[in-house]
N, C-alpha and C positions, 0 to 999 in steps of 0.2 A: 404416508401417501401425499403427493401434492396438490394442492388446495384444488389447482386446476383438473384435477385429472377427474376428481370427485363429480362434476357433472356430466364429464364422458362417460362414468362407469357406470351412474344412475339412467344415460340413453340408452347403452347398450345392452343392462337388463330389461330396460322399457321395454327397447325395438325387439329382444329374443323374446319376449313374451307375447308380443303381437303374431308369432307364425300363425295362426291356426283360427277359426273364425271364432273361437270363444272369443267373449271379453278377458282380456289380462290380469291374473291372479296378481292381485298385490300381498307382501308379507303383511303378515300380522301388527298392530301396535307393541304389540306384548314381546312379540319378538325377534323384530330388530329397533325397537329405541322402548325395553324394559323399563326404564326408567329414565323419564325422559322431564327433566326440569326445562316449564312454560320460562318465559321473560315476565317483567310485571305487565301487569294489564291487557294478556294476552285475546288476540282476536284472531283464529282459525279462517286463513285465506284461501288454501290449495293443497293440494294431497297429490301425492305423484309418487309413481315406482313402479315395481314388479315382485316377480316370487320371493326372492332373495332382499331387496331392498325398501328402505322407505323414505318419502321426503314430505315434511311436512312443514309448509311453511305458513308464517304468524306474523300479525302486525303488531307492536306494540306503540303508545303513544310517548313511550318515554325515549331518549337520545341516545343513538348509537352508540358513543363512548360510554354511558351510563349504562348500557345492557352489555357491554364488553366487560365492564368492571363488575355486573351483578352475574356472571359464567366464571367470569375468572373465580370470584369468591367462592360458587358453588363450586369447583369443579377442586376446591382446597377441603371438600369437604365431603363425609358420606361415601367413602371409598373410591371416589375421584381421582383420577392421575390425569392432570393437563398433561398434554402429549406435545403439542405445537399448538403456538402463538405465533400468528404472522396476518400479511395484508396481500391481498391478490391483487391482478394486475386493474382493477377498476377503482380500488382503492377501500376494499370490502374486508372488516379483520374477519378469520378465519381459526378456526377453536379444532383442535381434535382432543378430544379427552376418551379415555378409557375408564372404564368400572367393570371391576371382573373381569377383563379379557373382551368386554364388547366395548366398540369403537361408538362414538357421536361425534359427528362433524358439523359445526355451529358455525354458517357463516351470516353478518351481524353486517346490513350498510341502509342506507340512509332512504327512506322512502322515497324520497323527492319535492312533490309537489303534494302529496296526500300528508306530507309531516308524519315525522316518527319515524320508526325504525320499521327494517321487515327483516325479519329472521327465518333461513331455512335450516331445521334440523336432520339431517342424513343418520341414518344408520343403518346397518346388514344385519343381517341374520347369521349367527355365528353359533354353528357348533362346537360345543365345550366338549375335552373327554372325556368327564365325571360323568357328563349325563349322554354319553352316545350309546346307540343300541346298535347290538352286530345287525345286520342286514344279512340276509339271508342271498345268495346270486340269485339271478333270474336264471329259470330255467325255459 
């Protein structure tokens, strides 16, 4: 999927889960980023999603390039497959790795003026067919 497209797809589960006057069911942690490797010295900034998706994004104090290099190593490791390595049009790297068949998309750019880095990590909720259950039709 393209680096870009990833936060059109996170708006447009947001806004489908806004129809209705509940508040907006967000997926679980568990299950869509299982397993979900922090950066060092992770600090929890914002949370964002809907049923299907999740984003969670982290400030770390250590250096953009030095949190690209500490995903890439994990992402070599614990049944990781880096999928794409690339850089989006702000100049942000941008990470998809898989584990098992679920997706995380790590994009990694430069705080600014707070120093450090900020990392958002994306991932969906995906069902596996090991563990699907027949659903019965609605009647």
């Amino acid at each position: 999927m393209i680096p870009s497209r990833i936060g059109y797809l996170l708006l447009c589960a947001a806004l489908a889960a806004c129809g209705g006057e509940k508040a907006p069911q967000m997926a679980k942690l568990g299950d869509a980023l299982p397993n979900l490797p922090f950066p060092p010295d992770p600090l929890v900034v914002g949370r964002a999603g809907g049923p299907d998706v999740l984003q969670i994004t982290v400030r770390s104090p250590v250096e953009p390039a030095e949190v690209a290099e500490y995903y890439r190593g994990v992402f070599k490791t614990g049944g990781w497959r880096l999928v794409n390595d690339a850089r989006d049009a702000d100049g942000a790297t941008v990470l998809l790795a898989e584990q098992q068949g679920t997706p995380l998309w790590v994009r990694i750019r430069d705080a600014g003026r707070e120093q450090g880095t900020l990392v958002e990590l994306s991932g969906a909720v995906v069902e596996h067919a090991d563990s699907a259950v027949a659903r019965k039709p609605a009647t």
